[in-house]
N, C-alpha and C positions, 0 to 999 in steps of 0.2 A: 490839915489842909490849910491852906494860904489862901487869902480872900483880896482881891483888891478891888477897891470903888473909887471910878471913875466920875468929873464932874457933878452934876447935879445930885448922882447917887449917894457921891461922899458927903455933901450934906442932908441928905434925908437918914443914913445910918449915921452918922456923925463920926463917921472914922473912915478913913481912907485905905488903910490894911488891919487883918487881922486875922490871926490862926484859929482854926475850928475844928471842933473834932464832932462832925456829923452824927447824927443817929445810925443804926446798922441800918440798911434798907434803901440810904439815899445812893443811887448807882449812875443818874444820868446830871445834867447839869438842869432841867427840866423841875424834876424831882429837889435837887438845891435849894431852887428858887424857892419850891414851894415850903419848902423847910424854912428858909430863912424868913419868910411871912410872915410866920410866928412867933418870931421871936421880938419884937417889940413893934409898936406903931408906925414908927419911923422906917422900919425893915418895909412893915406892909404897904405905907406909900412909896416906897421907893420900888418895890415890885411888882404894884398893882395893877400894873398895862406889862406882863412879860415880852407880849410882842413889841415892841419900845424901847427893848433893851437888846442890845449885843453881849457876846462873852466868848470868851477867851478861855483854852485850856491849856497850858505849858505854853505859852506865847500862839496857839495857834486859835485864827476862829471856828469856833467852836457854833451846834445845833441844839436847840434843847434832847435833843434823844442821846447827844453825845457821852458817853461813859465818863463819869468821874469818879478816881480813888483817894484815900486820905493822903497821899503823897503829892498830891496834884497841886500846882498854882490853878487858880479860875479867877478871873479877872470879868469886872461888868462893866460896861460904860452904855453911852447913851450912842446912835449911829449917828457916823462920823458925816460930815458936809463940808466942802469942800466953794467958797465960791473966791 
């Protein structure tokens, strides 16, 4: 799976892409997140407010309940403003 982090994100994981091979189990973009939590401190501030985040699955936006498989792009950024 293909990870991309958007603004503020990309500094809080300190990397802007990366490929991931999720544990079995993880099936929604929901369930991702909470995966990705765990995996370092930086992950879990950058996740901490999930409603605060947006994300993207093969370019499209995407809901936390939305289905993700290991062949998937998922992309996070922060919502977008426009002034």
């Amino acid at each position: 799976m293909r990870i991309l982090y958007f603004a503020w994100l990309r500094g809080k994981v300190g990397t802007g892409e990366e490929e991931i091979t999720p544990p079995v189990g993880i099936a929604t973009v929901g369930q991702l997140i909470d995966w990705l939590k765990t995996r370092s401190p930086g992950y879990a501030e950058a996740f901490a407010q999930p409603g605060l985040i947006r994300a993207a699955v093969n370019q499209e936006y995407a809901k936390l309940d939305q289905a993700v498989a290991a062949s998937d792009e998922v992309a996070f950024f922060p919502p977008v403003t426009g002034g």
